[in-house]
N, C-alpha and C positions, 0 to 999 in steps of 0.2 A: 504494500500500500504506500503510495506517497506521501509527501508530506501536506502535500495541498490537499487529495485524499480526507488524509487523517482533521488537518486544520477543519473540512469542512464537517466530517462527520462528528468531531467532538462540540463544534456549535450547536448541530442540528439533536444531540443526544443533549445536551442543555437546554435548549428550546422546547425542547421535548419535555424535559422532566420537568422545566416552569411550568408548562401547559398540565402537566398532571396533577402539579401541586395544586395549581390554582384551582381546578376543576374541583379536588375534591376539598377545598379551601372552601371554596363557595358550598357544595354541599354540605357541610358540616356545619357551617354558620346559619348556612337557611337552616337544618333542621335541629339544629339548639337554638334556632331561635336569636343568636346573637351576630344578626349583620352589622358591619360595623364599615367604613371608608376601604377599607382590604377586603373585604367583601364586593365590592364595586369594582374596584382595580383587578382582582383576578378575573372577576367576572369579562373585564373590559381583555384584558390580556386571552381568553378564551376568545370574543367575541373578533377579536383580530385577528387571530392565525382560522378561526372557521371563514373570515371574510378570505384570508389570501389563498385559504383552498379553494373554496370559490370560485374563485377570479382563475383557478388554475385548475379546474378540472379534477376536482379533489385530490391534487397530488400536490405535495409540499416542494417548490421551486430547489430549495436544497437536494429534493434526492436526485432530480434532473441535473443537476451542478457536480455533487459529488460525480454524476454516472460520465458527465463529458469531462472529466479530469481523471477518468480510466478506473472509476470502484466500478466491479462486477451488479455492486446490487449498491445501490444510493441509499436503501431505506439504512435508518439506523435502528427500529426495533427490534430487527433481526437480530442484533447486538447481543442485547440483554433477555429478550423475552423469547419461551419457546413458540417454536414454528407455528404451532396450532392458534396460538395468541395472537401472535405477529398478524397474522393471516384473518382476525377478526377484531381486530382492533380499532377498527373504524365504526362497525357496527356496535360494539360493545362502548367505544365513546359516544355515539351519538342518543346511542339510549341514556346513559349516566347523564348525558348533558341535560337532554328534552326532558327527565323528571328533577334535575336541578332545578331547573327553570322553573317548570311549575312548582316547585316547593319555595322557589326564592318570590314567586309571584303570591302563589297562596300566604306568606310570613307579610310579601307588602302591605298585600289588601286587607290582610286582618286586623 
C-alpha cells in the first residue's frame, strides 16, 4: 500500500469513526432524554457526510480517491469490520439513523 494509499485510508477510517460516534451520540441523548448543543453538532456532522453520499451516489468520494491512487478496495470498513458487516453496513446505518431521528423528533415535540 502506498503512502498516499495509506494517508487516504487512515482519514476516511477517522471520518468514519466520527460519523459512528456521532450517530450513536445522538441516539443516546435522544433517548435519555438529554439533548444538549452536541447533540445538534453530531447530528449536523451525520446530516453532512449522508448529504455528500448523496450528491455521490451513495458512495463516499474517498473510497473513489483511495481506489485511483492504486488501493484494491477504497472502502475502509473492510479494515476493521467482518465481511458480513462491511457488506451491510449501509443498510444497518440507515435504519439506526431513521429511528434516531424519530426519537430525537418525538424528545422535540414533547
Amino acid at each position: 500500500m502506498s503512502k498516499t494509499v495509506f494517508y487516504i485510508k487512515l482519514i476516511h477510517s477517522l471520518l468514519f469513526l466520527l460519523i459512528v460516534i456521532s450517530t450513536i451520540y445522538v441516539f443516546i441523548t435522544a433517548a435519555l432524554d438529554h439533548i444538549n448543543s452536541f447533540t445538534w453538532w453530531a447530528f449536523g456532522v451525520v446530516i453532512i457526510e449522508l448529504t455528500v453520499l448523496l450528491l455521490n451516489n451513495w458512495r463516499c468520494p474517498l473510497t473513489g480517491w483511495a481506489e485511483r491512487h492504486g488501493a484494491e478496495v477504497g472502502s475502509v470498513a473492510d479494515l476493521f469490520l467482518p465481511k458480513w458487516l462491511s457488506d451491510r453496513l449501509f443498510t444497518i446505518f440507515n435504519i439506526v439513523f431513521a429511528l434516531t431521528c424519530l426519537l430525537l423528533i418525538w424528545r422535540v415535540l414533547e
